[in-house]
C-alpha positions as CSV (number, residue, x, y, z in Angstrom):
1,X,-0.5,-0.5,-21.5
2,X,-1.0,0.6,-18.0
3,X,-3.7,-2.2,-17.8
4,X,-1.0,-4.7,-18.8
5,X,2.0,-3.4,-16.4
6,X,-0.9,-3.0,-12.8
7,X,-0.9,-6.9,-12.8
8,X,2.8,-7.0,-12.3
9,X,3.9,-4.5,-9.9
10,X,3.4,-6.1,-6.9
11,X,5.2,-9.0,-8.4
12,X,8.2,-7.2,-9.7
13,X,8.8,-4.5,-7.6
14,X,9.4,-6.1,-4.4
15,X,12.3,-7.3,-5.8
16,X,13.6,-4.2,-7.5
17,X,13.0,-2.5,-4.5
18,X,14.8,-4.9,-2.1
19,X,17.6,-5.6,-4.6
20,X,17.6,-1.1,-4.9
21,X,18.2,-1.0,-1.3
22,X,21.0,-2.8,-1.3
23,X,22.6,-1.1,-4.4
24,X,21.6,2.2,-2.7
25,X,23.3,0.9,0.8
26,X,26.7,-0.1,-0.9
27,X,26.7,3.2,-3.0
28,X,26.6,4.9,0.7
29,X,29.3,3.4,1.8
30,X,27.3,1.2,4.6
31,X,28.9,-1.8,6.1
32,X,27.5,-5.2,4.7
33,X,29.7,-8.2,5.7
34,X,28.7,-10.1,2.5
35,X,30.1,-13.4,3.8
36,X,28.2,-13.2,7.3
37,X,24.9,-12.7,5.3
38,X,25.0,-15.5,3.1
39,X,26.1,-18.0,5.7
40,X,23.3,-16.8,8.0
41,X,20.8,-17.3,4.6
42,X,22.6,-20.8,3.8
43,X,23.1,-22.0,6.9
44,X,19.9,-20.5,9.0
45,X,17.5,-18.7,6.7
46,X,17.2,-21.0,3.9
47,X,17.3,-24.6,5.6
48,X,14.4,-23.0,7.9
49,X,12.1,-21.8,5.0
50,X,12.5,-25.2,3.0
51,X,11.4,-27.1,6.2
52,X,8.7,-25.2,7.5
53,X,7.2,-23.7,3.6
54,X,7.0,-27.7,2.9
55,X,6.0,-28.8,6.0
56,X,2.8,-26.7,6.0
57,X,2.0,-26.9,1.9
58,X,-0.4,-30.0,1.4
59,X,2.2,-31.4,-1.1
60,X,1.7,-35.3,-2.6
61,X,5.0,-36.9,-2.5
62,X,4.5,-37.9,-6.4
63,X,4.5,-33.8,-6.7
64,X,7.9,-33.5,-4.7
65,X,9.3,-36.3,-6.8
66,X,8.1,-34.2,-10.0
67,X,9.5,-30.9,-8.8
68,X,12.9,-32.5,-8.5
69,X,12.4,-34.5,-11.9
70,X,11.7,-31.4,-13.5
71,X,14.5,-29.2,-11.8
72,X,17.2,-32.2,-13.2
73,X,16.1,-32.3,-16.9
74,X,16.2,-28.3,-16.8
75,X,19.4,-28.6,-16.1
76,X,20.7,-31.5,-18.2
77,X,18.4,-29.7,-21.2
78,X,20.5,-26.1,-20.7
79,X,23.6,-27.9,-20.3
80,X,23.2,-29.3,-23.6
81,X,22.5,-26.4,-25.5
82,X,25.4,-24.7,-23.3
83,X,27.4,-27.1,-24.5
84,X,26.7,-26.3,-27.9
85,X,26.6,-22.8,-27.6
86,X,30.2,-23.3,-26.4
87,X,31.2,-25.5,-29.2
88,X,30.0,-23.5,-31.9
89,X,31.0,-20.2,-30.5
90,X,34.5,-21.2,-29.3
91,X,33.7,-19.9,-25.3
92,X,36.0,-22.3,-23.0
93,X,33.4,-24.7,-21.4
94,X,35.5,-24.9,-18.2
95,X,35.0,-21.5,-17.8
96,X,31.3,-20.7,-18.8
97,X,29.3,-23.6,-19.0
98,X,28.4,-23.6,-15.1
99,X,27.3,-19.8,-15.5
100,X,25.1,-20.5,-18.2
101,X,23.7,-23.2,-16.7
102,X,23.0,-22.3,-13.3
103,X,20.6,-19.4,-12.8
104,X,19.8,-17.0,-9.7
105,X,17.1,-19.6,-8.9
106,X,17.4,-18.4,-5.0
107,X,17.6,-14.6,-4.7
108,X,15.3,-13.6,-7.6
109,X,13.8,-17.1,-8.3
110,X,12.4,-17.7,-4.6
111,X,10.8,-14.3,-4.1
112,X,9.5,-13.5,-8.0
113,X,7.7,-17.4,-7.7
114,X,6.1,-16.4,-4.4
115,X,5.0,-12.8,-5.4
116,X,3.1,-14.5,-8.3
117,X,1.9,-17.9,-7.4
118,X,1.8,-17.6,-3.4
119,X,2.7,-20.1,-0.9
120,X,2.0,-23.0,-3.5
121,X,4.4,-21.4,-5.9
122,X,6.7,-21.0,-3.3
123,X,7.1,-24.7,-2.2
124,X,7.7,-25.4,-6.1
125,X,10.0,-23.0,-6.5
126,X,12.1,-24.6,-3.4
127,X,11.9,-28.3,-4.7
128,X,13.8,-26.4,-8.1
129,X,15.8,-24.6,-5.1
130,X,17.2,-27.5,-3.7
131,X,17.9,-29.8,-6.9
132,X,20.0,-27.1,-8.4
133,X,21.4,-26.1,-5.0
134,X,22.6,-29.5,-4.9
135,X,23.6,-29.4,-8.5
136,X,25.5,-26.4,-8.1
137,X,27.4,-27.3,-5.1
138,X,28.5,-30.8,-6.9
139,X,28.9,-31.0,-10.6
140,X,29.4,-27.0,-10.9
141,X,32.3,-27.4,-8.5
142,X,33.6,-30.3,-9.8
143,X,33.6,-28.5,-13.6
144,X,35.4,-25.7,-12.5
145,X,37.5,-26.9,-10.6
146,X,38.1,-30.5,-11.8
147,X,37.3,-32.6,-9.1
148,X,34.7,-33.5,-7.6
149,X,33.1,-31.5,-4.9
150,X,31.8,-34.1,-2.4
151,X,32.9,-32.1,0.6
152,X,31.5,-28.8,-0.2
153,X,27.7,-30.8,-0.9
154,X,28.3,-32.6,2.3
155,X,28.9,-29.5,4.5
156,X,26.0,-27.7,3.1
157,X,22.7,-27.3,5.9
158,X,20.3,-26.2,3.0
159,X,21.2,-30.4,1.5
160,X,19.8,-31.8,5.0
161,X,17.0,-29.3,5.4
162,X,15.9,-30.5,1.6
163,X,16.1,-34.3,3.0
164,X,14.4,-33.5,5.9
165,X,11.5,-31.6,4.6
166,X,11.6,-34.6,1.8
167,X,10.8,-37.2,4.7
168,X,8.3,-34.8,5.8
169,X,6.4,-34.8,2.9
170,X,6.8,-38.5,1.8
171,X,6.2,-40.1,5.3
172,X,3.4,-37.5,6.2
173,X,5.4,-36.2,9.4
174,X,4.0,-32.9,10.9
175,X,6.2,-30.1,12.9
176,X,5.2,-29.1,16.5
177,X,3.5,-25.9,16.5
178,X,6.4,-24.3,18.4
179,X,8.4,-25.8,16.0
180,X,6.9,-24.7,12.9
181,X,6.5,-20.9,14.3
182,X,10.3,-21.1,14.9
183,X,11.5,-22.5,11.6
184,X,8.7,-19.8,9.8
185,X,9.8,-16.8,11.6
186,X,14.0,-17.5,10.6
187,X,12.7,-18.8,7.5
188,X,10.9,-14.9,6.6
189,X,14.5,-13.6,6.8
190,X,16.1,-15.4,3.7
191,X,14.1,-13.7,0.9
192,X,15.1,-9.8,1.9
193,X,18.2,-10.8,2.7
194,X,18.6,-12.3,-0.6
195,X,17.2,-9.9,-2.4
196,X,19.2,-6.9,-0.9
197,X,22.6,-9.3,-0.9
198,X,21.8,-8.8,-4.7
199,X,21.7,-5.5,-4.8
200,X,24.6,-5.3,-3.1
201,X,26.6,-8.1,-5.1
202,X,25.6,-6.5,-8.2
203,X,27.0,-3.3,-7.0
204,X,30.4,-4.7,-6.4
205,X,31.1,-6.3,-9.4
206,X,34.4,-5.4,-11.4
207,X,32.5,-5.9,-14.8
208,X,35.3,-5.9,-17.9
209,X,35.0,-6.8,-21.3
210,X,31.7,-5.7,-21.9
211,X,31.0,-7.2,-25.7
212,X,31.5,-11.0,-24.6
213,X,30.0,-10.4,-21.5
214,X,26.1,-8.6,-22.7
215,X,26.5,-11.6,-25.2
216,X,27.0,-14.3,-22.8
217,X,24.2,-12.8,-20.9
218,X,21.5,-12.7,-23.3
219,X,22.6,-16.3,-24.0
220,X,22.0,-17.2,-20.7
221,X,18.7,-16.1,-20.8
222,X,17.7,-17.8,-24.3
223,X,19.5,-21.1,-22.9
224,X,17.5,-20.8,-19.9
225,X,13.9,-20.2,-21.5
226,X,14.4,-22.5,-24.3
227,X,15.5,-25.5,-21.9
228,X,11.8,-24.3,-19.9
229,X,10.2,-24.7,-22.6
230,X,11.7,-28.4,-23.7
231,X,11.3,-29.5,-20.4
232,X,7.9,-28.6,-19.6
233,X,6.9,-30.0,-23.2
234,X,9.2,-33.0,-23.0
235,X,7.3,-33.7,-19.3
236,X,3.8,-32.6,-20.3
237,X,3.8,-30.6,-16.9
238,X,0.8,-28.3,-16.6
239,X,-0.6,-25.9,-14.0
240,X,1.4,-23.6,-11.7
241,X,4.2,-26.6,-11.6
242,X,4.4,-25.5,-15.4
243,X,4.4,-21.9,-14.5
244,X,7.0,-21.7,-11.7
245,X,9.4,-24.3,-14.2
246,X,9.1,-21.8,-17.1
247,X,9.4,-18.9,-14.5
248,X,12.7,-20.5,-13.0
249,X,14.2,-20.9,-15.9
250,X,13.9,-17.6,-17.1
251,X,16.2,-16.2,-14.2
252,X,19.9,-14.3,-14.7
253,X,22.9,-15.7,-14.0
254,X,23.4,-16.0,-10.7
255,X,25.7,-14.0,-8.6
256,X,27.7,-17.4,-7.0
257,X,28.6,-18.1,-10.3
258,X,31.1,-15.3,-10.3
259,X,31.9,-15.9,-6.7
260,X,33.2,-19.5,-8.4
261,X,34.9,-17.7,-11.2
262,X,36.6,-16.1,-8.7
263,X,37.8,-19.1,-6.5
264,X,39.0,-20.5,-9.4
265,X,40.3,-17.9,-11.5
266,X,37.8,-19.2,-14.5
267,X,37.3,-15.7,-16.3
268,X,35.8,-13.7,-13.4
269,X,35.7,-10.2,-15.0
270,X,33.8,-11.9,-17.7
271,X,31.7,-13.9,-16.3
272,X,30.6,-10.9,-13.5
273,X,29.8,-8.5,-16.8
274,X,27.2,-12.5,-18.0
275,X,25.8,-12.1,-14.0
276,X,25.2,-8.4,-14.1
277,X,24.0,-8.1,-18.0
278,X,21.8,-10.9,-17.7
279,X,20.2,-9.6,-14.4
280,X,19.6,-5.9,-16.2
281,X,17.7,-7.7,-18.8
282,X,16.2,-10.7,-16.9
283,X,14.2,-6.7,-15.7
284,X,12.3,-6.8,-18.9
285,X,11.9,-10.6,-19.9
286,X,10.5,-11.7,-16.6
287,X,7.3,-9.3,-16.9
288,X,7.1,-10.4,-20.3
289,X,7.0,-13.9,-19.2
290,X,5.1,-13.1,-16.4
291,X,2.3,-11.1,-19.1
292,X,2.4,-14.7,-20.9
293,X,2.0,-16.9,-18.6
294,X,-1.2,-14.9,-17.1
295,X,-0.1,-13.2,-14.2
């Protein structure tokens, strides 16, 4: 057993760790201005590490184009069987398709993919990043709250940094050094930031009606694998692109999901018990996943 588990410490707990200390900070009654944090990550951290992880990966523009294919049929694959779920199950799909769609692809996707496929895994893991970023910001808005959500896609830096670090890679353009250094050193500060905004999210969570809510989560996580497993079959993908697709899809809920709830009054005490049950389990079914796919 202990042979089985060595492999996937250094993968996993970096993450529990991180995601601890900011459970651990909030339980001590720290200050953490939630709201600064993640427009520093969205605005500064995140656009920085898209352009400068992609800008130094020896990426084929026919890869990019893949990574984003794939990211889009995940998505249109779990909404399906959301969609289903929802029928079948009677959940409102106003208020919980989106959450059961859109996993913590960022926070826990980002820094689990890097942990266990390096800087390679990284740059795949921020092509899936940015399609569901964009994804998220548009047709997730525009579900829950019944428009569309042009503005809020327009107004987002980490959309440009994606289209810039796009026309890096198809048109062969190379940073200056000083450049690259800068973009790489602001870039670092988005995955402990997001880990530990986790933590701290988690922590705060009003979590009610706990039933519905652990069996929304394991949904979520079903959903998720099942649509990784269509897609990477349906697209014949192979290699660590195959890997970080199946890895992504087996992420929780993420936390901006209940953040939307929230906004919109869609179920939020619900849909915070989906983000934190999935996350406690998403503990155990990532190293399985990880133990499968041969890390």
């Amino acid at each position: 057993m202990i042979s089985l588990i060595s492999p996937l410490m250094p993968v996993m707990m970096p993450v529990l760790l991180c995601a601890s200390l900011g459970w651990l900070w909030l339980r001590f009654n720290q200050p953490f201005d939630q709201e600064f944090v993640r427009r520093l990550v969205m605005w500064v951290g995140a656009p920085s590490l898209i352009v400068a992880t992609l800008g130094r990966i020896d990426m084929s523009p026919e890869l990019l184009g893949t990574v984003l294919l794939a990211a889009l049929v995940l998505l249109a694959v779990n909404a399906v069987f959301a969609v289903l779920f929802c029928r079948l199950a009677g959940f409102s799909l106003r208020d919980f398709l989106i959450p059961l769609v859109f996993g913590n692809f960022g926070n826990m996707g980002l820094p689990i993919c890097l942990f266990a496929f390096g800087d390679e895994g990284l740059a795949l893991a921020l092509g899936v990043f940015l399609a569901t970023t964009l994804c998220h910001f548009s047709f997730g808005v525009a579900v829950l709250n019944g428009r569309a959500a042009v503005k809020a896609v327009s107004q987002s830096p980490v959309i440009y940094a994606g289209l810039f670090a796009a026309c890096m890679v198809f048109f062969g353009w190379e940073l200056p050094q000083t450049a690259a250094n800068t973009l790489g050193l602001l870039g670092n500060l988005s995955i402990p930031l997001m880990l530990i905004t986790l933590g701290v999210s988690l922590g705060s969570l009003q979590v009610a009606v706990a039933g519905r809510a652990l069996l929304l989560g394991v949904v979520r996580l079903l959903l998720g694998v099942s649509a990784g497993f269509a897609t990477v079959y349906v697209l014949e993908l192979e290699g660590t692109l195959r890997n970080v697709i199946l890895l992504q899809s087996a992420m929780p809920a993420a936390v901006f999901n209940y953040l939307l709830a929230m906004q919109y009054q869609r179920e939020p005490a619900i849909v915070a018990g989906l983000v934190v049950s999935s996350t406690l389990i998403s503990f155990i079914t990532i190293p399985l996943l990880l133990l499968y796919l041969g890390v």
